[in-house]
C-alpha positions as CSV (number, residue, x, y, z in Angstrom):
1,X,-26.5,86.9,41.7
2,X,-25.1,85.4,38.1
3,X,-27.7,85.4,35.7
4,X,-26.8,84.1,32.1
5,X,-27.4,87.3,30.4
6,X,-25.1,90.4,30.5
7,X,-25.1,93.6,28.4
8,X,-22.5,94.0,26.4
9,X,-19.4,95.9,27.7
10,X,-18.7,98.2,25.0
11,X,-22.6,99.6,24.7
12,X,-22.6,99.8,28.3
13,X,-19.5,102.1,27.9
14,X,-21.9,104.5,25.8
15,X,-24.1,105.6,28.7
16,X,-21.7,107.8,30.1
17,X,-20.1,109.9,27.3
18,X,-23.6,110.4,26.1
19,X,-24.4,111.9,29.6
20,X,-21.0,114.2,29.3
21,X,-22.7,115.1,25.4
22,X,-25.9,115.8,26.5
23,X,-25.4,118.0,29.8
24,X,-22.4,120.1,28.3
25,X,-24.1,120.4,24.5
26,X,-24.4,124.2,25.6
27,X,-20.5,124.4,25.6
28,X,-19.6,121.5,23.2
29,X,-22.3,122.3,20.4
30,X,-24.2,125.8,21.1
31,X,-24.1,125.6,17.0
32,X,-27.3,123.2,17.6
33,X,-28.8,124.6,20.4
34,X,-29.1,127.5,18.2
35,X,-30.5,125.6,14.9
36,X,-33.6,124.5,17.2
37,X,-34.3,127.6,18.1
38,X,-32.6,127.2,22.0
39,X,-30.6,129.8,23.5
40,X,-27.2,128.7,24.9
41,X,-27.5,130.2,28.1
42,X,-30.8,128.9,29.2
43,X,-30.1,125.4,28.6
44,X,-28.6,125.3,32.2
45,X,-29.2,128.7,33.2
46,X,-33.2,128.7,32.6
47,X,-33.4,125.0,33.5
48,X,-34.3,124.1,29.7
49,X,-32.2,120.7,30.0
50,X,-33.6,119.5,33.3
51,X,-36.9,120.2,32.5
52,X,-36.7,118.4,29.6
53,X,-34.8,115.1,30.8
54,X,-37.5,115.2,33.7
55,X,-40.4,115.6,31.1
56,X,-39.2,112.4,29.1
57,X,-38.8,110.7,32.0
58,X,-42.1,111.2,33.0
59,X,-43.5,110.2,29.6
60,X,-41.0,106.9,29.6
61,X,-42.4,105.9,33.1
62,X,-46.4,106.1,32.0
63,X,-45.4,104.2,28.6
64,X,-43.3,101.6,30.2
65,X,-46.3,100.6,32.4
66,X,-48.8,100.4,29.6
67,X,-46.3,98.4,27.8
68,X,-45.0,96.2,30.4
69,X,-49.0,95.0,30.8
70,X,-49.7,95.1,27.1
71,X,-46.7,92.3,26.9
72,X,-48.4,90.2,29.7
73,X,-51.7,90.4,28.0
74,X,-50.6,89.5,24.5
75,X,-48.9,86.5,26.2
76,X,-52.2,85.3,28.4
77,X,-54.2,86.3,24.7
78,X,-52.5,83.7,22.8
79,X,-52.6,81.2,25.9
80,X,-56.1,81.6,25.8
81,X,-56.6,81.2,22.0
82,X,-54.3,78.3,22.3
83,X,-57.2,76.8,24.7
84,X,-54.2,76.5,27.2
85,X,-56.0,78.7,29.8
86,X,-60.0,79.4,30.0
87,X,-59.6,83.2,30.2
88,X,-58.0,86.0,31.6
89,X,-59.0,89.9,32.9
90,X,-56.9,92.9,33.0
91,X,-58.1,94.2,35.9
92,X,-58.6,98.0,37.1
93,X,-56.4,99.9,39.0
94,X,-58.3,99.9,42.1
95,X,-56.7,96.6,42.6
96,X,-53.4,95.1,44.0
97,X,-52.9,93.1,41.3
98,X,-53.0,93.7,37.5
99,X,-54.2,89.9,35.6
100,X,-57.2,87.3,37.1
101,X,-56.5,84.3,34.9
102,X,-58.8,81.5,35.0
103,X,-57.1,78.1,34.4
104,X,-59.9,76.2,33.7
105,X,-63.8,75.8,34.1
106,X,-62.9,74.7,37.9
107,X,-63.9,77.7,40.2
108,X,-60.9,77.3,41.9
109,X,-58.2,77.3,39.2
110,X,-58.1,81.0,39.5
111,X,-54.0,82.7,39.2
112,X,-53.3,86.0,40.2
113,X,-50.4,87.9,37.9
114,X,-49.1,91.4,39.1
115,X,-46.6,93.3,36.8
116,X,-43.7,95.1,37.5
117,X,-40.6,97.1,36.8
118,X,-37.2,96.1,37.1
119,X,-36.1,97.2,40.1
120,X,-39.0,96.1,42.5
121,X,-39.2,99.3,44.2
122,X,-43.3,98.6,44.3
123,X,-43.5,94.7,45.5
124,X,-44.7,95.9,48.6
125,X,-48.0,97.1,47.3
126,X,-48.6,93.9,45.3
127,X,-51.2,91.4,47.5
128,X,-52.2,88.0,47.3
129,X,-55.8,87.5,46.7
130,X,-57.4,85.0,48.5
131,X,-58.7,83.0,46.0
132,X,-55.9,83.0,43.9
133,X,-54.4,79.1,43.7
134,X,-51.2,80.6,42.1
135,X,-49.9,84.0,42.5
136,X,-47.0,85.5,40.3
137,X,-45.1,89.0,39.9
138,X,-44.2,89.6,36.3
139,X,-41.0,91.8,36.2
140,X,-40.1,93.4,33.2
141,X,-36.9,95.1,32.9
142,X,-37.4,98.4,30.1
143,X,-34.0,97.8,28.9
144,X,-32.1,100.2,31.2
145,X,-28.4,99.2,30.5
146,X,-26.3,101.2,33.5
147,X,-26.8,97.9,35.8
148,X,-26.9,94.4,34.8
149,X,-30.0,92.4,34.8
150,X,-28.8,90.2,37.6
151,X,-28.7,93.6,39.8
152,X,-32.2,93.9,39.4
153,X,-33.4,90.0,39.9
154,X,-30.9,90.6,43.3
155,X,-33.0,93.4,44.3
156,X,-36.4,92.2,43.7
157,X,-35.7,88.5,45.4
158,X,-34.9,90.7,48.0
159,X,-38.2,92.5,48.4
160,X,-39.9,89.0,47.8
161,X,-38.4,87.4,50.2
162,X,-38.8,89.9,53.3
163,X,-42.7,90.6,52.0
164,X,-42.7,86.2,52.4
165,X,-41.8,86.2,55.7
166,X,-42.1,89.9,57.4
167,X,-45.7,89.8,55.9
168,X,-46.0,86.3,55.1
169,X,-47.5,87.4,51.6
170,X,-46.7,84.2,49.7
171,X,-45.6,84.5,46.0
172,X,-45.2,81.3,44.3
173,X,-42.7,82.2,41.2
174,X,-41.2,85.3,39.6
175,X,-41.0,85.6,35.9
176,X,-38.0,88.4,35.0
177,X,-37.6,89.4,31.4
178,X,-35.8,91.9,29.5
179,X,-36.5,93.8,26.3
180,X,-33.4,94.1,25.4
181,X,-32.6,90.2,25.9
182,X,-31.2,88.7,22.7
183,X,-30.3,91.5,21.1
184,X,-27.4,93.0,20.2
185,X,-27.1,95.2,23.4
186,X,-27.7,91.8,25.4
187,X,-26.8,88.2,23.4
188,X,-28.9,85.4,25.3
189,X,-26.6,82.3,25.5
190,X,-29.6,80.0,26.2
191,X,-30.7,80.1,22.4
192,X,-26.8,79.4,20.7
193,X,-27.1,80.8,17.1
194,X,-29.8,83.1,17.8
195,X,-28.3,84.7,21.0
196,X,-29.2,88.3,19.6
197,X,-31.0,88.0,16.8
198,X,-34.2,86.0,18.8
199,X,-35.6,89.8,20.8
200,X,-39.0,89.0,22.4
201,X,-38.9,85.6,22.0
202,X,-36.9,85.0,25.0
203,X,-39.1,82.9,27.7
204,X,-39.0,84.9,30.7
205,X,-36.4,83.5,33.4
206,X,-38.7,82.0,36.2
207,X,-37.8,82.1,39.8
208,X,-39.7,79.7,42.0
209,X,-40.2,80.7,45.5
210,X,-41.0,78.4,48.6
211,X,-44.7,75.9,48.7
212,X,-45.4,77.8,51.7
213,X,-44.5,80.5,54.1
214,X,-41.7,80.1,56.2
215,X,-42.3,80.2,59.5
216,X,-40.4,79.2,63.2
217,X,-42.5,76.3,63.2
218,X,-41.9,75.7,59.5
219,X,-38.3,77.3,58.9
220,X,-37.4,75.9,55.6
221,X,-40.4,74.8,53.5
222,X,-39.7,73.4,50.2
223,X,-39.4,75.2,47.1
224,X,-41.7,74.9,43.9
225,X,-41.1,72.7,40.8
226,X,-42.5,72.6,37.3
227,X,-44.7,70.2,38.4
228,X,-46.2,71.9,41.7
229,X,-47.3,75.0,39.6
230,X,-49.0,75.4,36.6
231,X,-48.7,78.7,34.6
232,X,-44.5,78.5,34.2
233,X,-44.9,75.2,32.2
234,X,-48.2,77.1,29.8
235,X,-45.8,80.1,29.2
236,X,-42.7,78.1,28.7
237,X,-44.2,76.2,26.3
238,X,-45.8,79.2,24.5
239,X,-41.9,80.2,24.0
240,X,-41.1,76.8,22.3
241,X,-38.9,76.1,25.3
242,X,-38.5,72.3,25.0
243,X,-38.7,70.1,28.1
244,X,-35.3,69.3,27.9
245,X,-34.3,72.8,27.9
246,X,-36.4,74.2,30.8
247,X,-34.3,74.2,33.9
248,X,-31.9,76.7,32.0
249,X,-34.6,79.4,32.7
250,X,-35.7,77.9,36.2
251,X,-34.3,79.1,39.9
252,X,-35.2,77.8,42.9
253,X,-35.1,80.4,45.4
254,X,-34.7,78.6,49.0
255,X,-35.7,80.6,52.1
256,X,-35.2,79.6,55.8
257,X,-36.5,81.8,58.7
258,X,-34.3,82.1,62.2
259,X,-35.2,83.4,65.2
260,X,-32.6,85.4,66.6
261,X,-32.0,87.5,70.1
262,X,-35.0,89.1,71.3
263,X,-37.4,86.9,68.9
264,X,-36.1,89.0,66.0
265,X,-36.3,87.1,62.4
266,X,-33.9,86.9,60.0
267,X,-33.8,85.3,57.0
268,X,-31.8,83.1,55.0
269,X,-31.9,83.1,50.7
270,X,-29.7,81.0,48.5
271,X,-30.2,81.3,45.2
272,X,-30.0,77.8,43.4
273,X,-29.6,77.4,39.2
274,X,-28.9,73.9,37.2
275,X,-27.9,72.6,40.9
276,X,-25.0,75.1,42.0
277,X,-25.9,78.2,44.3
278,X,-25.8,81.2,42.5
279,X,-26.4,84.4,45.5
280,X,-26.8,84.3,48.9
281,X,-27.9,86.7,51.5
282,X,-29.1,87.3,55.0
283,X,-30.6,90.3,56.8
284,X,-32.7,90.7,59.5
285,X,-36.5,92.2,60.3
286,X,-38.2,93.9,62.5
């Protein structure tokens, strides 16, 4: 996968002699250890350092998901005060999917949003209502620098794409965004002169998945456009991404299901950006 964006080399370089700092501080700087009251010797030995990196992490993971949704509901709030969409409800977490957003007074212009990390580790517990006309997974990387952001969109296309066709649970688009995206740590060439100063208002990239389900019968089916769905263009637009400027943040992801030996499916994904195939894979399911 080649995606646009890439961290920069030399603050990717950081991450590992602050790891080297921070486990051997005990040896390189007991001086402060001491001046905040820690003792040398339990910083390994009594498990004060792990306990501690686990604790944050802990913390980082429930704050990440509060703010992950509180950045899709500040972006469907100004839609809707923008009269763009009718309304919008965060729902509970009894549900397999996070925002109900009502297009219109039309009962059935209902779109179904679910948000995610960066990784996609949880796709799989994501579902398509069945009301929903449209149904999206918001992925929001937290600005983890030890991979690149097109390591994560490779992963979660991935988890998409089996979910399409092992499960035939159809999402229509992904919309992947990073909060470190043009900033320093990560310079956005899709907005020249601004490519690290512009932070949140980056439009998400959007990855548009196939109309329908591939199937035997219906191998290759074709992908989405801008003008087969609705919410892409709404949130593009709320980034003052002009129309001439919107396939820069638009992927087509084409899938194709074959049926292999012993009626086993495997599936095909290219990857397609501004007409040249970007990533390619093919793996097989049960």
């Amino acid at each position: 996968m080649v995606l646009p964006c890439k961290h920069l080399e030399e603050v990717v370089e950081e991450v590992q002699p602050t790891i080297d700092l921070l486990t051997n501080l005990d040896i390189l700087h007991p001086d402060v250890l001491l001046s905040h009251k820690i003792q040398p010797v339990d910083y390994k030995g009594g498990l004060v350092f792990r306990s501690a990196v686990e604790s944050i992490r802990g913390r980082f993971i429930a704050s990440s998901t509060t703010w992950r949704e509180g950045l899709v509901k500040d972006v469907l709030e100004n839609l809707k005060q923008r009269r763009k969409i009718t309304d919008y409800k965060h729902k509970s977490s009894r549900e397999r999917f996070d925002f109900e957003v009502q297009l219109e007074k039309d009962p059935d212009a209902f779109i179904a949003l679910e948000v995610k990390g960066g990784e996609g580790n949880s796709i799989n517990i994501s579902e398509r209502p069945l009301w929903a006309k449209e149904f999206y997974i918001w992925s929001h990387l937290d600005g983890a620098i030890v991979n690149q952001p097109a390591h994560g969109a490779h992963s979660i296309i991935n988890r998409i794409t089996n979910e399409l066709v092992s499960r035939k649970k159809h999402v229509d688009a992904l919309f992947f965004k990073d909060v470190l995206c043009g900033t320093r740590a990560r310079p956005c060439p899709k907005y020249p002169g601004k490519e690290s100063v512009i932070g949140l208002m980056t439009a998400p990239d959007m990855f548009l998945f196939p109309k329908q389900v591939p199937t035997i019968e219906n191998p290759e089916p074709p992908v989405h456009s801008l003008d087969s769905l609705e919410l892409p263009n709404l949130i593009l637009s709320l980034f003052n991404v002009h129309h001439s400027k919107r396939q820069q943040h638009i992927w087509e992801v084409r899938v194709k299901a074959i049926q292999g030996p012993g009626k086993k499916i495997s599936r095909e994904v290219e990857v397609w950006h501004l007409g040249k195939t970007v990533d390619q894979s093919r793996s097989k399911l049960r």
